[in-house]
N, C-alpha and C positions, 0 to 999 in steps of 0.2 A: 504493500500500500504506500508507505513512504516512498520507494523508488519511483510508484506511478507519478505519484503526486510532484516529486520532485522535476522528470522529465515534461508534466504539463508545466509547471512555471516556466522551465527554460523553452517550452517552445511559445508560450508566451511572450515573454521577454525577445526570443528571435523575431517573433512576429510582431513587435511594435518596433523593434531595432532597424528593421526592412521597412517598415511606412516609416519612417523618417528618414532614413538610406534616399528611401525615391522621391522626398519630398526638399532636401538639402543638398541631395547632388548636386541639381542644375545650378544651386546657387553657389556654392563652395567649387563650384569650375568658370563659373563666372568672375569669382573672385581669383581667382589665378590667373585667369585670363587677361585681369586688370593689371598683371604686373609681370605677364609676359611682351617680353622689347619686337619680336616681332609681332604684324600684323596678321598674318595669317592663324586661324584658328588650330591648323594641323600641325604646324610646328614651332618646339619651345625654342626662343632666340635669345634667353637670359631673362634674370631677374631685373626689374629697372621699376623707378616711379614717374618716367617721363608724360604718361599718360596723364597722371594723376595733376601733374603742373600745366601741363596743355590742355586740361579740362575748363582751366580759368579764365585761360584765351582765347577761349572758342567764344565768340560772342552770340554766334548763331544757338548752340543746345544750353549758355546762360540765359539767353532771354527766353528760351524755352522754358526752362525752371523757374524764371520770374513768373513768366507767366501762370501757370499749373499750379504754384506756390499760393500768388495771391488770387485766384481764381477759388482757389480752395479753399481759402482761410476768409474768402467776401462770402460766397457763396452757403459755405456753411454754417456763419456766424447769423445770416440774413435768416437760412431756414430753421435755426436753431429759435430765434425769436419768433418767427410765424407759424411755427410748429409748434412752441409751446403753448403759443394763445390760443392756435387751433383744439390744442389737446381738452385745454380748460374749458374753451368753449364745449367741445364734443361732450366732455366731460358732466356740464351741468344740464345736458338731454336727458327726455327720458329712455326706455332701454329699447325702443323699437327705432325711434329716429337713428338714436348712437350705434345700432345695429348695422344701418344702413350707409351712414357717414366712414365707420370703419372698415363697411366690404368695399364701399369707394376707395377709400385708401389703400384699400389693398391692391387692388387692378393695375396701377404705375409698376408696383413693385413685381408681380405678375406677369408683366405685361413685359416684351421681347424690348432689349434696349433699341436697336434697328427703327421699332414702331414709335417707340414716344422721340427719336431722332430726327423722322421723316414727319413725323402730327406740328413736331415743332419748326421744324424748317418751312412745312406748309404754314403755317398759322404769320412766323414774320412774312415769309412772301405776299400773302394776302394782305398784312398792315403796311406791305412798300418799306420792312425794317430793314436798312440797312445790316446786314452780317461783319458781325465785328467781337470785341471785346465784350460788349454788351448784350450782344445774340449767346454768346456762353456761360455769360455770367447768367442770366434768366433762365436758360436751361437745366444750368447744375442745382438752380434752387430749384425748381421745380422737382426734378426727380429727386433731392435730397428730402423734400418736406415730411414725405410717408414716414422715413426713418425713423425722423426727430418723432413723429408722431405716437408711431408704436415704441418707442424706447421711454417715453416720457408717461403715455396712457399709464401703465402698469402700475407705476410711482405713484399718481393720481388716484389709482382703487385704491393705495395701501394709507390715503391720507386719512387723517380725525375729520369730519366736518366739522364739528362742534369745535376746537380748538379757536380755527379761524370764525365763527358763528361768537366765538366768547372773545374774542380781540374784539370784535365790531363794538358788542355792548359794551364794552371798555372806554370805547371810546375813538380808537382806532380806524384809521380812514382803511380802505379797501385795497390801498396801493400800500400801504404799510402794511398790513397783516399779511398782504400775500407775501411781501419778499422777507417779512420777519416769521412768522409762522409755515405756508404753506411752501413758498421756493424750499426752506434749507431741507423740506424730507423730499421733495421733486429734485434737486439738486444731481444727483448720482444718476438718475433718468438723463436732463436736457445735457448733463456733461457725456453720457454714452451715446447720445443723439449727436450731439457734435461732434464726436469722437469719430463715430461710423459715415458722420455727412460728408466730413474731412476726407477722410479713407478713399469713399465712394468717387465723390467730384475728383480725388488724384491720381485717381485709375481710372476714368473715364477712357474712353478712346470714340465708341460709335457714335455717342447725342456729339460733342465737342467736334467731331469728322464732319459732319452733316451741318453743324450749325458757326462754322467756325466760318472766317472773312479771308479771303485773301493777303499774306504777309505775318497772320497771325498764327503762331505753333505753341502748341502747350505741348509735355515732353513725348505721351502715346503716340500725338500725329509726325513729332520729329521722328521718331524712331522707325514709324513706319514709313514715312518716306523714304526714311534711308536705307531699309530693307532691299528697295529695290537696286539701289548703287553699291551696298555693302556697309553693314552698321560701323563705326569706327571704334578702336576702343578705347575715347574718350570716353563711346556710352556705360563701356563697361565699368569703369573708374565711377561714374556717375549712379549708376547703380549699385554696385559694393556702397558707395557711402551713405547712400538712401537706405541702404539693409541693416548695416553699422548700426546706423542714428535709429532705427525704429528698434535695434533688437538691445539697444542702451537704454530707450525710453523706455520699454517693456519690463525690464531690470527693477529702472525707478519705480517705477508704477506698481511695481508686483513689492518693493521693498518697501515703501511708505506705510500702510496699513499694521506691517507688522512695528514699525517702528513706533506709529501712534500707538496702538495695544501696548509697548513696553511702556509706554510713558505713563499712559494712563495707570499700569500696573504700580509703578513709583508712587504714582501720587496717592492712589489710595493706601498703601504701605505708611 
């Protein structure tokens, strides 16, 4: 019985050691590749960071990043706030209407990115919208808003009513109670709705393809243009650091909680 037992763990253990084998490879040889001196993928021509320094003077895949960067950080901050008034609204329906507002919200997210690309391309052509900066930034709110939505709804069921009901009889205006009473238990909702809006609008590639302006490149459509000439590996260098910085954030993020629980444990000591 021990013996069995023993060889199910390890083929457990094998089996989650192989999905993450197939799920790290392609990035851990992308990372190498950022620091292989030749350009060819097939062959190693030294270790070197030259890439890494001519990533800065590429001005064409920087403003790509600027762009993508603050497209994603407008874009998400904007549905982050109309997402949450949405939710509150949703929120204080009764349960047949909220039923029906929620299956609506569902259908974007449902819905083939291709389609809300091309509804949206159709919709500025029809208003004579010039395609620009402006044509993507509307876009990425649009299909970020669902997110913020369902990330935020959930927080919203777990709230007191009566707390915020007892701030009013206090005295308390309805903009104060919310952001002292009901925001700080919504709070960990609109920050995961930001979080995922963020994410979404910076992986974009199909609505931003479709709705994007002449002259204008955020980094999916840079990349895929270049696909067809042969990507450089500037992009590689550019990506390793995007992996980097997100798998440093994840670190923080995942370390903070435990850090506040210690503190907390001090003080009541």
């Amino acid at each position: 019985m021990m013996k069995t037992k023993k060889s199910g763990q390890l083929l457990k253990k094998l089996y989650v050691a192989l999905i993450f084998i197939f799920l790290y490879a392609p990035i851990v040889t992308l990372i190498v590749l950022s620091f292989n001196s030749s350009k060819t993928r097939a062959k190693w021509g030294g270790f070197t960071t030259k890439w890494y320094v001519s990533l800065f003077h590429n001005s064409a895949i920087m403003s790509a990043l600027y762009n993508t960067i603050i497209i994603a950080i407008l874009s998400s901050l904007i549905a982050t706030i109309i997402g949450t008034i949405a939710s509150i609204a949703i929120n204080s329906m009764n349960k047949k209407v909220r039923s029906v507002y929620m299956g609506v919200t569902n259908i974007p997210m449902l819905n083939a990115d291709i389609v809300t690309g091309i509804s949206l391309m159709l919709l500025f052509i029809a208003f004579s919208v010039r395609f620009g900066f402006g044509t993507v930034l509307i876009s990425h709110i649009t299909f970020n808003i669902p997110y913020v939505i369902l990330s935020v709804m959930p927080k919203l069921k777990q709230t007191n009513v009566s707390t915020y009901e007892a701030a009013l009889d206090l005295g308390a205006t309805p903009v104060y109670a919310f952001f002292k009473v009901v925001f700080p238990d919504i709070f960990p909702g609109v920050l995961s709705g930001f979080m995922l809006a963020f994410t979404m609008s910076l992986d974009d590639f199909i609505i931003t393809h479709f709705n994007k302006g002449p002259g204008l490149d955020t980094l999916s459509t840079k990349i895929y243009t270049e696909v067809k000439k042969g990507i450089k590996p500037e992009m590689y260098a550019l990506s390793s650091i995007i992996f980097l910085s997100v798998f440093i954030l994840l670190i923080l993020i995942n370390s903070l909680p435990n850090k506040s629980k210690d503190e907390q444990k001090v003080k009541t000591v």
